[in-house]
N, CA, C and O atoms as a Maestro MAE file, in Angstrom:
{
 s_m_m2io_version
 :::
 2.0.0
}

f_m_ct {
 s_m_title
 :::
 protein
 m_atom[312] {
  # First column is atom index #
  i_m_mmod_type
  r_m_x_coord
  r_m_y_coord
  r_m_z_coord
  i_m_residue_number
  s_m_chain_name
  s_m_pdb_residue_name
  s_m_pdb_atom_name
  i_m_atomic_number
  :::
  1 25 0.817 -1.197 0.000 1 A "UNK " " N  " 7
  2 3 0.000 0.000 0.000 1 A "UNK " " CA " 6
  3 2 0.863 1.264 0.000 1 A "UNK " " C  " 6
  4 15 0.478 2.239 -0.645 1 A "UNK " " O  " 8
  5 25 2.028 1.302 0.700 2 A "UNK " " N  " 7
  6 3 3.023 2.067 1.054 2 A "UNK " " CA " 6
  7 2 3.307 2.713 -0.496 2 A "UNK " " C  " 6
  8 15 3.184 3.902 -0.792 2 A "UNK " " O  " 8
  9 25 3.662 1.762 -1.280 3 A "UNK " " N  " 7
  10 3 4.425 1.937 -2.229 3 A "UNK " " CA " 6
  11 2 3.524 1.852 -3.119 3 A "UNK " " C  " 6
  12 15 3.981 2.017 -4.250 3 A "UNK " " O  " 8
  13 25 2.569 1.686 -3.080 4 A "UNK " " N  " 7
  14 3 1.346 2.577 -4.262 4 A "UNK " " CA " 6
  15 2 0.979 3.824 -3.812 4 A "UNK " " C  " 6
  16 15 0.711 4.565 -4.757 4 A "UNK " " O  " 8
  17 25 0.869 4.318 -2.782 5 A "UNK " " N  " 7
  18 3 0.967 5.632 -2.361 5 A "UNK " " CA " 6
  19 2 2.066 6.271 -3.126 5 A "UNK " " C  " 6
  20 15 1.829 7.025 -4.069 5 A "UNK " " O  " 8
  21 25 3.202 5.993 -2.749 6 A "UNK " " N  " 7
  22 3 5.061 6.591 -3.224 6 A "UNK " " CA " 6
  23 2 4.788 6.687 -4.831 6 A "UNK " " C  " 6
  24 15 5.362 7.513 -5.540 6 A "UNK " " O  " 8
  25 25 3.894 5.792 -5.286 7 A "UNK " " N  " 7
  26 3 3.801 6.242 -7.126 7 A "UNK " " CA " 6
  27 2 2.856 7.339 -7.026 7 A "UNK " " C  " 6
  28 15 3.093 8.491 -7.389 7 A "UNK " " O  " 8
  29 25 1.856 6.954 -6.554 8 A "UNK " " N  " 7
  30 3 0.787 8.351 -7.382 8 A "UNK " " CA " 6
  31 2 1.400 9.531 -6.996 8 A "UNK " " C  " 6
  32 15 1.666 10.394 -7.833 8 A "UNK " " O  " 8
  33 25 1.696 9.686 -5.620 9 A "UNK " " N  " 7
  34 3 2.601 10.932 -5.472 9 A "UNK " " CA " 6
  35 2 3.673 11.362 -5.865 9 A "UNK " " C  " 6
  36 15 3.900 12.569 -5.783 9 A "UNK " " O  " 8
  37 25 4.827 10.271 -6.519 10 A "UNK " " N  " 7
  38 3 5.932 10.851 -7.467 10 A "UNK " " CA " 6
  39 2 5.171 11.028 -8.632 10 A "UNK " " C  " 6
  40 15 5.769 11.828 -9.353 10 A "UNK " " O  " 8
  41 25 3.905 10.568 -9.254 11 A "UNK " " N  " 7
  42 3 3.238 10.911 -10.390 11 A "UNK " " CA " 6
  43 2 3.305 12.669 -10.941 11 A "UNK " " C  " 6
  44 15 3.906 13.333 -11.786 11 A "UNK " " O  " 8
  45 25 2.156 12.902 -9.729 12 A "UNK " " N  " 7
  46 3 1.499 13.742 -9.397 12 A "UNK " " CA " 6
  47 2 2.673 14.782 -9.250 12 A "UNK " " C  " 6
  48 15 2.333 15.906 -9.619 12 A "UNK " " O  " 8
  49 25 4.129 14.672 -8.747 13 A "UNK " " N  " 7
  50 3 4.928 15.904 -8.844 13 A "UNK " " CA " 6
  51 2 5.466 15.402 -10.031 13 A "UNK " " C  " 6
  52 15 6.625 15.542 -9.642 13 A "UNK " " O  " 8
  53 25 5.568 15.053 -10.865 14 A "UNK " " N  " 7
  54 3 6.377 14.558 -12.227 14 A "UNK " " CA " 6
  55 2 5.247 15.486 -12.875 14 A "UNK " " C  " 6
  56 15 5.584 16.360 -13.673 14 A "UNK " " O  " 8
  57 25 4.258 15.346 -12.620 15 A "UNK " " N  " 7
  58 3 3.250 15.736 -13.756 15 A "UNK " " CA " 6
  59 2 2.805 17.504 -14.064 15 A "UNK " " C  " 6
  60 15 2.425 18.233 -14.980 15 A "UNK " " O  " 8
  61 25 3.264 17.564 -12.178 16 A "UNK " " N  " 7
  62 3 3.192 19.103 -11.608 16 A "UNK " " CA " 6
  63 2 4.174 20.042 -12.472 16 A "UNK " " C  " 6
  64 15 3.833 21.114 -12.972 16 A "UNK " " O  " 8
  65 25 5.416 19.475 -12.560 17 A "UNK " " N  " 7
  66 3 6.693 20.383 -13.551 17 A "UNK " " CA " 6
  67 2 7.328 19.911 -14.470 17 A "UNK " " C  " 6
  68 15 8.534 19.929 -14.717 17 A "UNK " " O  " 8
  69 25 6.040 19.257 -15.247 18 A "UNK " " N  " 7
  70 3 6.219 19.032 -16.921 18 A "UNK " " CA " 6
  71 2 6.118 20.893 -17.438 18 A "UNK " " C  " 6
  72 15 5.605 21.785 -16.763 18 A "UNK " " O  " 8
  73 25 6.709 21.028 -18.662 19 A "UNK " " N  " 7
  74 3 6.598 22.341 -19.274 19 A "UNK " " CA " 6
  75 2 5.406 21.768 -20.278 19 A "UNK " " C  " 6
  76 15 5.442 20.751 -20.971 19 A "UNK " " O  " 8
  77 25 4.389 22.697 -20.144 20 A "UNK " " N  " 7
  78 3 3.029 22.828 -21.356 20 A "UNK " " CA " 6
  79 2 4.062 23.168 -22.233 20 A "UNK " " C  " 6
  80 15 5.021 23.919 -22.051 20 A "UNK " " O  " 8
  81 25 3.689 22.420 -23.349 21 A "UNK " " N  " 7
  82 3 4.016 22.784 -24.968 21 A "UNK " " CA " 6
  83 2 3.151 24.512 -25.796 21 A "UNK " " C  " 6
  84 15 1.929 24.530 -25.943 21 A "UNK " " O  " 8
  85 25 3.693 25.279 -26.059 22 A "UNK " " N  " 7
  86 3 3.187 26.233 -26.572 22 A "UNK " " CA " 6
  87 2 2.671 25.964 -27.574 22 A "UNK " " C  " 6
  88 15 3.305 25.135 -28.227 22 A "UNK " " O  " 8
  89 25 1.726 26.320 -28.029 23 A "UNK " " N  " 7
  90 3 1.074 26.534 -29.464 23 A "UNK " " CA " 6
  91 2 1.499 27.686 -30.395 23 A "UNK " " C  " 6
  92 15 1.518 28.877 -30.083 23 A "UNK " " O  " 8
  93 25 1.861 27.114 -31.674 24 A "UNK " " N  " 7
  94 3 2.665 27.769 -32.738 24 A "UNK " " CA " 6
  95 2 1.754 27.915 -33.273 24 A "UNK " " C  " 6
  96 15 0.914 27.017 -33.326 24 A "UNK " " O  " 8
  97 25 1.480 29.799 -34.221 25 A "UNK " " N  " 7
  98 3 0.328 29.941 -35.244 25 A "UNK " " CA " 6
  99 2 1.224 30.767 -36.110 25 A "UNK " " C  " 6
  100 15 2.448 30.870 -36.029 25 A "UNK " " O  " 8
  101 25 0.301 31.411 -37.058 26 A "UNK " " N  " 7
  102 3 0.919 31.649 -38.124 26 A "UNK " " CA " 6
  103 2 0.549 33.481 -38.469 26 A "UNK " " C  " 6
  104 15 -0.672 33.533 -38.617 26 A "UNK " " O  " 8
  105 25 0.972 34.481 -38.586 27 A "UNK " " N  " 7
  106 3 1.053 35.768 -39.199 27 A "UNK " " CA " 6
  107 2 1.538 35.970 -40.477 27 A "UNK " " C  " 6
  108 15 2.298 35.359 -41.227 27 A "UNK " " O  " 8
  109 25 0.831 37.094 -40.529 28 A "UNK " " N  " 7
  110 3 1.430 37.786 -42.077 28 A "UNK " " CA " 6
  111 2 2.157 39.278 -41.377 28 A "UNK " " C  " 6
  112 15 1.453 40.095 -40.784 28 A "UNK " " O  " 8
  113 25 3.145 39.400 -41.497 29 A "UNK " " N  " 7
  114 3 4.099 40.173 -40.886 29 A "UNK " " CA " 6
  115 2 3.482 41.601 -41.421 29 A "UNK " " C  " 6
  116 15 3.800 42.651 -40.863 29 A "UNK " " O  " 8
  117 25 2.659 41.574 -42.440 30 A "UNK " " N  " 7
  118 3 2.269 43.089 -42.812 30 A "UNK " " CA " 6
  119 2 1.773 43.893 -41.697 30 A "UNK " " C  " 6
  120 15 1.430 43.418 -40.614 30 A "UNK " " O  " 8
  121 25 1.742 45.481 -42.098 31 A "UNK " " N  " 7
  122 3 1.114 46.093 -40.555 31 A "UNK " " CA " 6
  123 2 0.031 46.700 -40.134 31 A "UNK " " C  " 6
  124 15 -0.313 47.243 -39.085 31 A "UNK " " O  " 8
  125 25 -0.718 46.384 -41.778 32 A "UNK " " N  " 7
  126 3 -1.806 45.666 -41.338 32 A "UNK " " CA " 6
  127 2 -2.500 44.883 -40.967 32 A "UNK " " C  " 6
  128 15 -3.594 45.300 -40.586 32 A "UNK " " O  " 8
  129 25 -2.310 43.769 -40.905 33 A "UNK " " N  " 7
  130 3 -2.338 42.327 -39.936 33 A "UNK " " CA " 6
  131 2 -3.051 42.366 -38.759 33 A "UNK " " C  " 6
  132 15 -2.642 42.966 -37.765 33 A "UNK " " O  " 8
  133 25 -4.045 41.792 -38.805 34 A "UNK " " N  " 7
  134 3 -4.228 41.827 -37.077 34 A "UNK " " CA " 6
  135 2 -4.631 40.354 -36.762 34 A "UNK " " C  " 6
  136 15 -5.085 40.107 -35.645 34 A "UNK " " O  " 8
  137 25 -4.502 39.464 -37.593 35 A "UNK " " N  " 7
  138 3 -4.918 37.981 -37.569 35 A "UNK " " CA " 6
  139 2 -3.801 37.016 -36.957 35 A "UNK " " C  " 6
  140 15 -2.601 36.940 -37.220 35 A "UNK " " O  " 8
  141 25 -4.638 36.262 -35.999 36 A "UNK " " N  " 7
  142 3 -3.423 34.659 -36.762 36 A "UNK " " CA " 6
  143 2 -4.038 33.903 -37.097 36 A "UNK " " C  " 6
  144 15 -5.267 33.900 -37.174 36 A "UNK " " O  " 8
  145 25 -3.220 33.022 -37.393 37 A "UNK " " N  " 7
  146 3 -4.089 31.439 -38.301 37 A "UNK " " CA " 6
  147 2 -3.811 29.948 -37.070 37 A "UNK " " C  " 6
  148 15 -3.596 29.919 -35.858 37 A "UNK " " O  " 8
  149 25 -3.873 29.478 -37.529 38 A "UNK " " N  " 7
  150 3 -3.870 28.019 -36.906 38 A "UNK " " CA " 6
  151 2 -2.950 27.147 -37.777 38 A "UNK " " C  " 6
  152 15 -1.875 26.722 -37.354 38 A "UNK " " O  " 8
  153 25 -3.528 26.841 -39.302 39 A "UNK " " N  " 7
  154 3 -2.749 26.578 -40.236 39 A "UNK " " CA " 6
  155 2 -2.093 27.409 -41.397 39 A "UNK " " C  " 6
  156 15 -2.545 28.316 -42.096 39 A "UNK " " O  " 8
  157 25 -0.613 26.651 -41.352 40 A "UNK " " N  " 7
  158 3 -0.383 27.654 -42.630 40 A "UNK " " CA " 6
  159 2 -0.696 28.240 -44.017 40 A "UNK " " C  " 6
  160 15 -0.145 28.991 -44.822 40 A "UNK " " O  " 8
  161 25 -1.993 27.449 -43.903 41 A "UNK " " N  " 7
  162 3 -2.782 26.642 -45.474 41 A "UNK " " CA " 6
  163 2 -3.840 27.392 -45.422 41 A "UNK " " C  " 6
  164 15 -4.751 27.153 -46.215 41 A "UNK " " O  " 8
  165 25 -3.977 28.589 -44.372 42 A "UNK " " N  " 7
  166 3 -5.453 28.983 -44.142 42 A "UNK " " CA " 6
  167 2 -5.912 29.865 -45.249 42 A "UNK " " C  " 6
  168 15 -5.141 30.825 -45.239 42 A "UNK " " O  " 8
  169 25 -6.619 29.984 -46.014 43 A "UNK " " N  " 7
  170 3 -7.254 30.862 -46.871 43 A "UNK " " CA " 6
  171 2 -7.222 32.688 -46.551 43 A "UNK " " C  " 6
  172 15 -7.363 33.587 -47.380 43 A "UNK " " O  " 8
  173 25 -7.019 32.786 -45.269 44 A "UNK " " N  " 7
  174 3 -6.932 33.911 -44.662 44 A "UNK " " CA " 6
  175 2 -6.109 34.638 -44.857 44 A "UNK " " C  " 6
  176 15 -6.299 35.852 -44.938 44 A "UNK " " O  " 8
  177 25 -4.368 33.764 -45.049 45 A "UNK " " N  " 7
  178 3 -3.400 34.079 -45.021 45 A "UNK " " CA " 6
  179 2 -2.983 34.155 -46.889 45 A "UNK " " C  " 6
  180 15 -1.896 34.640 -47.202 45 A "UNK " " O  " 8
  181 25 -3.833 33.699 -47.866 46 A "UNK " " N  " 7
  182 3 -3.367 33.637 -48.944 46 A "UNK " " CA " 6
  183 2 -3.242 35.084 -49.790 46 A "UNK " " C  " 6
  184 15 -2.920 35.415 -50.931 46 A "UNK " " O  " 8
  185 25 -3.494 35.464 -49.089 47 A "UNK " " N  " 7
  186 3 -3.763 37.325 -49.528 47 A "UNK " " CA " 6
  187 2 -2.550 38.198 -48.780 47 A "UNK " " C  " 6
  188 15 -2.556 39.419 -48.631 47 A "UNK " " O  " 8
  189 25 -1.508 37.267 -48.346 48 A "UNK " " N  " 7
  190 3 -0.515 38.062 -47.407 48 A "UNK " " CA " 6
  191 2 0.420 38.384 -48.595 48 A "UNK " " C  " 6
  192 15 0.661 37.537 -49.455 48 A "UNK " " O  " 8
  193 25 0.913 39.569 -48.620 49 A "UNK " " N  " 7
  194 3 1.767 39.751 -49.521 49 A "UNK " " CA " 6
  195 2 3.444 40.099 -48.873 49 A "UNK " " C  " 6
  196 15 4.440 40.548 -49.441 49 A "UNK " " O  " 8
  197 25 3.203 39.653 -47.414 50 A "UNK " " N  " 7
  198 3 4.540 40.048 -46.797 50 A "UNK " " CA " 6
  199 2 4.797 38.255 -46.640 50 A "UNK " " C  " 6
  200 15 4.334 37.270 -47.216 50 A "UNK " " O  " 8
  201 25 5.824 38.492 -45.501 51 A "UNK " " N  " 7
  202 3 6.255 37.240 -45.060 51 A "UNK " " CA " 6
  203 2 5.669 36.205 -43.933 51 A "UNK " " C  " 6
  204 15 6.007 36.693 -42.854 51 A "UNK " " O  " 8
  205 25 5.183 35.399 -43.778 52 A "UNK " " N  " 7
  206 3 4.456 34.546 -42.724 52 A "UNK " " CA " 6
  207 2 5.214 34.057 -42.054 52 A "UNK " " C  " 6
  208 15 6.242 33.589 -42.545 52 A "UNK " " O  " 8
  209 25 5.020 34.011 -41.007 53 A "UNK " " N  " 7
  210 3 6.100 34.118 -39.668 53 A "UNK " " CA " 6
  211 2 5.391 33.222 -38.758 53 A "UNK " " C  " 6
  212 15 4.260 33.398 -38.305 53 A "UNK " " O  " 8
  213 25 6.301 32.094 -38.507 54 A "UNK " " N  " 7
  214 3 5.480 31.025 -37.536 54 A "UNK " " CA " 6
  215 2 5.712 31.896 -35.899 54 A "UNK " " C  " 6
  216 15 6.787 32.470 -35.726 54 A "UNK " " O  " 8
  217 25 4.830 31.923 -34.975 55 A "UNK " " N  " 7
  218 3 5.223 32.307 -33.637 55 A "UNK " " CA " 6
  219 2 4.337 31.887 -32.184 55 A "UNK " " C  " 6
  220 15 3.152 31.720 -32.471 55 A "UNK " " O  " 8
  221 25 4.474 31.786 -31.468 56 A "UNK " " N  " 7
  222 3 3.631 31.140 -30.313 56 A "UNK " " CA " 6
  223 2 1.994 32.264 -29.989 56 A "UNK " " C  " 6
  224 15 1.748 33.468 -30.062 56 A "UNK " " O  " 8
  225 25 1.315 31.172 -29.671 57 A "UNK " " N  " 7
  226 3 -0.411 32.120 -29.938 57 A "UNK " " CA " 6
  227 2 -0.890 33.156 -28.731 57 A "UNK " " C  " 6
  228 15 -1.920 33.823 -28.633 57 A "UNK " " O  " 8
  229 25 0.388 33.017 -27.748 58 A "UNK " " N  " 7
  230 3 0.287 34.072 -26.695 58 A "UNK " " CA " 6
  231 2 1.071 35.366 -26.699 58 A "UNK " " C  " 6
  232 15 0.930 36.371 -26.002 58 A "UNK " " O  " 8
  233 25 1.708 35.161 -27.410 59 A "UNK " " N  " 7
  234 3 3.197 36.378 -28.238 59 A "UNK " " CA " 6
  235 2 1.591 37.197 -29.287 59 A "UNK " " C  " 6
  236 15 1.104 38.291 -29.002 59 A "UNK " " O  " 8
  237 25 1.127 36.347 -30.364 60 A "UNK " " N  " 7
  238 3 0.090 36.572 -30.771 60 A "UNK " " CA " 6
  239 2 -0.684 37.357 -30.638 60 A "UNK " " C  " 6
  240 15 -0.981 38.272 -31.407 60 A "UNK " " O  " 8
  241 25 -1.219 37.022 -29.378 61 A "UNK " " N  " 7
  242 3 -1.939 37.685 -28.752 61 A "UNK " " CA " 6
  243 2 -1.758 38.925 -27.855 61 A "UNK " " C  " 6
  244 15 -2.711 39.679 -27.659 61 A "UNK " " O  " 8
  245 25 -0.707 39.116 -27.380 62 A "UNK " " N  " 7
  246 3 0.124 40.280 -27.176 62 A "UNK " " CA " 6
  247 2 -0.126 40.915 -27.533 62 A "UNK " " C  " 6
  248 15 -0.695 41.855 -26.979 62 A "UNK " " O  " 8
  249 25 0.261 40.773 -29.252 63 A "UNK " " N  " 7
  250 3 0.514 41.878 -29.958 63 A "UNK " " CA " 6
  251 2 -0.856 42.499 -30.912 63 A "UNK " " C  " 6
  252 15 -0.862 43.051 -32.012 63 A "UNK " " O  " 8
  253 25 -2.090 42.107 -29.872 64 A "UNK " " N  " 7
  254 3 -3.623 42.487 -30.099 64 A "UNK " " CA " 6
  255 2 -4.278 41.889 -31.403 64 A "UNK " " C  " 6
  256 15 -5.300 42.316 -31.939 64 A "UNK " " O  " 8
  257 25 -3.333 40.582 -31.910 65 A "UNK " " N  " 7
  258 3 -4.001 39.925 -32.886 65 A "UNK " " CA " 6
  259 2 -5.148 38.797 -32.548 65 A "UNK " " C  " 6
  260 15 -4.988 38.044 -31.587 65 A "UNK " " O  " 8
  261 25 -6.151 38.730 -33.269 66 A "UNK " " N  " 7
  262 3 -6.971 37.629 -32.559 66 A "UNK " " CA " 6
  263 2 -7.534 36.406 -33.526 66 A "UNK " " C  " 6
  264 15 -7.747 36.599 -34.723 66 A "UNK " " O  " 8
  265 25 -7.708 35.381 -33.010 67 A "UNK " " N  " 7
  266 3 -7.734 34.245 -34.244 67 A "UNK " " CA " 6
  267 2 -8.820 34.734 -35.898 67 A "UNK " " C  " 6
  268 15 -9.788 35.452 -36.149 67 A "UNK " " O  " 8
  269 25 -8.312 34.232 -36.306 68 A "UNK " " N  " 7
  270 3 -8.827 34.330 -37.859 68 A "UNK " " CA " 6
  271 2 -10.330 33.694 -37.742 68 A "UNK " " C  " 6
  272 15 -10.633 32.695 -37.090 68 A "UNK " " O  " 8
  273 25 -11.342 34.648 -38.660 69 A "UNK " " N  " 7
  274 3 -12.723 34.809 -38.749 69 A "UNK " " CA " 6
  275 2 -12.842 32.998 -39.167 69 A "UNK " " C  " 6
  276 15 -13.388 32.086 -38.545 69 A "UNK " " O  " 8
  277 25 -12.351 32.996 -40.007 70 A "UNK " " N  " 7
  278 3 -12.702 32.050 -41.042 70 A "UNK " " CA " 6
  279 2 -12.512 30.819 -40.167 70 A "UNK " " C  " 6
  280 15 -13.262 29.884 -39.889 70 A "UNK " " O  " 8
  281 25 -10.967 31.196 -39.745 71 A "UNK " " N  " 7
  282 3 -10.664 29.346 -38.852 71 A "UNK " " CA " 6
  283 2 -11.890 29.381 -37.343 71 A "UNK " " C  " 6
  284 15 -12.286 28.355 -36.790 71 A "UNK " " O  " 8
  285 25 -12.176 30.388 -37.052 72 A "UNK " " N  " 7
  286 3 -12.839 30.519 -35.817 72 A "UNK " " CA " 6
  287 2 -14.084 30.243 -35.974 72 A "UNK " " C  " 6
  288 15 -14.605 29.921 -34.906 72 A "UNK " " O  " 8
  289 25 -15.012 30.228 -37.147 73 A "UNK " " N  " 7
  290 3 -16.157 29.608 -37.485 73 A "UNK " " CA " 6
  291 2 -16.303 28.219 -37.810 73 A "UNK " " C  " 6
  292 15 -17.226 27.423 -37.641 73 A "UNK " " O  " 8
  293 25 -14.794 28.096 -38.483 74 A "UNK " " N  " 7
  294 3 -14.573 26.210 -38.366 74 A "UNK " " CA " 6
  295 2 -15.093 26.017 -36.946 74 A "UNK " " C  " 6
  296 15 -16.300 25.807 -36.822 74 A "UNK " " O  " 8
  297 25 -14.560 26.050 -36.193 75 A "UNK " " N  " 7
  298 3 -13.740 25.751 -35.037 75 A "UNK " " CA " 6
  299 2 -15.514 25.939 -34.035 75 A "UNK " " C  " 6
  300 15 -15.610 25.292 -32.993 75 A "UNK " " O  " 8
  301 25 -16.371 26.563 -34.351 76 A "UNK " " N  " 7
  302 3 -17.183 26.518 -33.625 76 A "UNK " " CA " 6
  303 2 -18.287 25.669 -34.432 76 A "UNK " " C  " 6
  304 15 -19.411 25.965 -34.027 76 A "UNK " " O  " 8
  305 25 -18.302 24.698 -35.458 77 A "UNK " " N  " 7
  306 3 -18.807 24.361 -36.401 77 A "UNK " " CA " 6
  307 2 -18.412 22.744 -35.906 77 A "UNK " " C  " 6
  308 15 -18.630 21.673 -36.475 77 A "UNK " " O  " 8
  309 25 -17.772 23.039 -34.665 78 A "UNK " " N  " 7
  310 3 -16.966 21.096 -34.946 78 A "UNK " " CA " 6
  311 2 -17.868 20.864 -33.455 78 A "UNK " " C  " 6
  312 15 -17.877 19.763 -32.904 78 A "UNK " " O  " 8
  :::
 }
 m_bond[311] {
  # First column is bond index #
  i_m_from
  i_m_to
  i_m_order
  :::
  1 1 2 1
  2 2 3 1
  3 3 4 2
  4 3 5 1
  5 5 6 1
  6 6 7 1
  7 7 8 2
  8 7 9 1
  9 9 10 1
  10 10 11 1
  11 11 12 2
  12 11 13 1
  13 13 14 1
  14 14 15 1
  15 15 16 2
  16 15 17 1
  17 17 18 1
  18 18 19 1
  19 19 20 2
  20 19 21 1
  21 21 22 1
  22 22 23 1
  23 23 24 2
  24 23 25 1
  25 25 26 1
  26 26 27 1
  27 27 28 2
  28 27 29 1
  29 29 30 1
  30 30 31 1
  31 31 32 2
  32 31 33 1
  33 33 34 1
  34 34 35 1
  35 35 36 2
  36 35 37 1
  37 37 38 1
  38 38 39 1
  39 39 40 2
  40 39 41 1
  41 41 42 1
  42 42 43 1
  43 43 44 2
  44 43 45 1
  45 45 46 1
  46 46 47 1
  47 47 48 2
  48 47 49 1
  49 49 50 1
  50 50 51 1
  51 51 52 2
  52 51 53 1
  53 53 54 1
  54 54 55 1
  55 55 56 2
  56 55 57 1
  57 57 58 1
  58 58 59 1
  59 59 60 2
  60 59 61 1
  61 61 62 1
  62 62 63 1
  63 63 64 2
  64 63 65 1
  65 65 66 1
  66 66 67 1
  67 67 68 2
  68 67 69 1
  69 69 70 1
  70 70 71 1
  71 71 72 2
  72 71 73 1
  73 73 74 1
  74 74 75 1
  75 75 76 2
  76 75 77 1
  77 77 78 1
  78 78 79 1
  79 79 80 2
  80 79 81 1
  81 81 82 1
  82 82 83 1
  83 83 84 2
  84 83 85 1
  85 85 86 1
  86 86 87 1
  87 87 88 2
  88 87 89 1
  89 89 90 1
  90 90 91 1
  91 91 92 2
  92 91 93 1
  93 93 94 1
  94 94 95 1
  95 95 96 2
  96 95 97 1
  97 97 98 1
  98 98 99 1
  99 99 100 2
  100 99 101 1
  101 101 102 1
  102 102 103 1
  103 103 104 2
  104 103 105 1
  105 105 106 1
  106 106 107 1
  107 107 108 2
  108 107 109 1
  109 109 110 1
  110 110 111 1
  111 111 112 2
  112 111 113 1
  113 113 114 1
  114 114 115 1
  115 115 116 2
  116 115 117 1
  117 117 118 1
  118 118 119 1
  119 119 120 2
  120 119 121 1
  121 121 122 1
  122 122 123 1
  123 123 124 2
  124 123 125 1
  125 125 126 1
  126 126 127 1
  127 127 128 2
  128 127 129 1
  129 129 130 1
  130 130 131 1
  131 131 132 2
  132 131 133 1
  133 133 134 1
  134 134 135 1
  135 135 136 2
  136 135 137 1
  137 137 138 1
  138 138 139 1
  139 139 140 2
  140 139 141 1
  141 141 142 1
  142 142 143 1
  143 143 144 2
  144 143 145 1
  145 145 146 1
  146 146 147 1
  147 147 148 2
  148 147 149 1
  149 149 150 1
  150 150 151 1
  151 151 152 2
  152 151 153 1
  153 153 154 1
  154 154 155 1
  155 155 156 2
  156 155 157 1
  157 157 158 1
  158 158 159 1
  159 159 160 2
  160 159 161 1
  161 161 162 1
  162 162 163 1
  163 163 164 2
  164 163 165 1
  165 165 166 1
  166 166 167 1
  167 167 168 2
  168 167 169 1
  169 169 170 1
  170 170 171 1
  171 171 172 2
  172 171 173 1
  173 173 174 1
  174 174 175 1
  175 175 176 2
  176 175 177 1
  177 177 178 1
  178 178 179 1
  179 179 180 2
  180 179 181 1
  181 181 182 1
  182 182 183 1
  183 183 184 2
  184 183 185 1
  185 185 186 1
  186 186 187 1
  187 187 188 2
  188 187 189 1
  189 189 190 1
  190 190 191 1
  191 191 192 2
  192 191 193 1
  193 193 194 1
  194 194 195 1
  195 195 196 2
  196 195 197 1
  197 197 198 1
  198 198 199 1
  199 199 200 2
  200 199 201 1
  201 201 202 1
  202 202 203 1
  203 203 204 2
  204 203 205 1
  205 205 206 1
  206 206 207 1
  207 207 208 2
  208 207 209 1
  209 209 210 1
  210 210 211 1
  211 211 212 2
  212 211 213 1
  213 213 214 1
  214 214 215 1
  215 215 216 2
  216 215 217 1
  217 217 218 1
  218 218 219 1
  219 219 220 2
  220 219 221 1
  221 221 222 1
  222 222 223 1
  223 223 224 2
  224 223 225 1
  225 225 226 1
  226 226 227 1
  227 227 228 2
  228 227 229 1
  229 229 230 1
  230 230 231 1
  231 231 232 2
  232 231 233 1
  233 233 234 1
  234 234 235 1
  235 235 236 2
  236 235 237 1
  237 237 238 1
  238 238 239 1
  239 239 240 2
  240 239 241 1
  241 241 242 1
  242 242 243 1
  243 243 244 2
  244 243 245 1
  245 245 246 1
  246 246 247 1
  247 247 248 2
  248 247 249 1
  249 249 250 1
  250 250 251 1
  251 251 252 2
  252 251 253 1
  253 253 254 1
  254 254 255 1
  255 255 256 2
  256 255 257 1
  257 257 258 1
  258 258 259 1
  259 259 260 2
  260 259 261 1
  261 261 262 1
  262 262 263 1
  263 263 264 2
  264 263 265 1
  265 265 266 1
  266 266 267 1
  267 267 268 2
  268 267 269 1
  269 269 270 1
  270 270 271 1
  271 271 272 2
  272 271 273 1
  273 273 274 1
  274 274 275 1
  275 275 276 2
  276 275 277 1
  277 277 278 1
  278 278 279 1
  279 279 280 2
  280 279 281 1
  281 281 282 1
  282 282 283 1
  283 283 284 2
  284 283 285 1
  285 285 286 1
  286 286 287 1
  287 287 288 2
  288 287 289 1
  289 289 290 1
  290 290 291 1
  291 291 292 2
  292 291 293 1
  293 293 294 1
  294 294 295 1
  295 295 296 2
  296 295 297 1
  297 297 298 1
  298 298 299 1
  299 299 300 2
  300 299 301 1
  301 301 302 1
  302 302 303 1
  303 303 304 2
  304 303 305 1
  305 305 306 1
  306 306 307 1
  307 307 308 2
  308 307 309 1
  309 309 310 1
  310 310 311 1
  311 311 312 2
  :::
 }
}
């Protein structure tokens, strides 16, 4: 019993200070831009005439961009 206790609780701190994986999205570096995408394939982004720049969706968001119309109607559609 001892030592099924000693696992769930080394679990449970193993599990405590794993690093979350960030989520990578996608910009069009123009400055007009205020989007990101999800995929790089998004229809949203095919009209970018600058450079698309992969970057994490909280940097993203920072910088007062907010998810793309188009992927965000998917996305409430599923």
């Amino acid at each position: 019993m001892k030592k099924y206790i000693l696992l769930i609780f080394a679990t449970l701190i193993l599990t405590a200070f794993q690093e979350k994986k960030e989520e990578k999205v996608f910009i069009c570096k123009s400055v007009a831009s205020n989007r990101y995408h999800l995929k790089k394939t998004c229809r949203g982004l095919s009209t970018c005439k600058t450079e698309i720049k992969t970057i994490l969706r909280k940097k993203a968001e920072n910088y007062g961009r907010t998810l793309c119309k188009i992927e965000a109607k998917h996305l409430k559609g599923k």
